[in-house]
N, C-alpha and C positions, 0 to 999 in steps of 0.2 A: 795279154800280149799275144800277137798275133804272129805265128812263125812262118819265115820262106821257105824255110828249104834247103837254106843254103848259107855259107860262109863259115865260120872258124865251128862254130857250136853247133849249126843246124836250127836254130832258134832265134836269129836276130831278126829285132823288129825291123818295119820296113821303113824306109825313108819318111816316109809322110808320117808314122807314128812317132819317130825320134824326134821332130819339127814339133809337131803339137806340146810337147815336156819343156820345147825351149823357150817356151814364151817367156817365162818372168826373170830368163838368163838376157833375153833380146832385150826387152825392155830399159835395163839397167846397162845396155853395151854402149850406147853412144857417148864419143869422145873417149871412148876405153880401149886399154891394148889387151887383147886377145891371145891366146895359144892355142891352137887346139893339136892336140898331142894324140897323134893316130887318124888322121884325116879321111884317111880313105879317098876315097874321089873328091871330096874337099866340098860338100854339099853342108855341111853345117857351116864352115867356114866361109862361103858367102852369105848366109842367112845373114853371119854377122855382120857383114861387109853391110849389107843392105839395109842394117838395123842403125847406121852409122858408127859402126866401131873405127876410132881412129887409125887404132893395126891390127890388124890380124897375120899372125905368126903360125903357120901351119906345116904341118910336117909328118912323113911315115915312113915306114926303113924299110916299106916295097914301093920298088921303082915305078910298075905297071901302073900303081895308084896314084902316083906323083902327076906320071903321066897325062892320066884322062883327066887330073883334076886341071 
């Protein structure tokens, strides 16, 4: 696991390694309704969109993130 530097722990992976784990979630997402619970800028939660999930439901209790997502 590859760390940034930065965020809650000092050790989250980076975007592009959390994508690479999502494949066989993607896979199985179309026509599915979705959650993703702590979205952060909401970068997984398109993956889904794109993967054709019917909904995707996303959400996180900082605003800043809500934001840019």
């Amino acid at each position: 696991m590859m760390a940034t530097g930065h965020g809650w722990f000092g050790n989250h992976r980076t975007v592009k390694e959390q994508l690479l784990g999502l494949g066989p979630a993607l896979e199985e997402a179309r026509g599915k309704a979705i959650l993703d619970a702590g979205m952060a800028e909401g970068h997984i939660s398109f993956e889904f969109v794109r993967a054709g999930a019917r909904r995707v439901d996303a959400f996180d209790n900082n605003p800043g993130y809500v934001c840019e997502a």
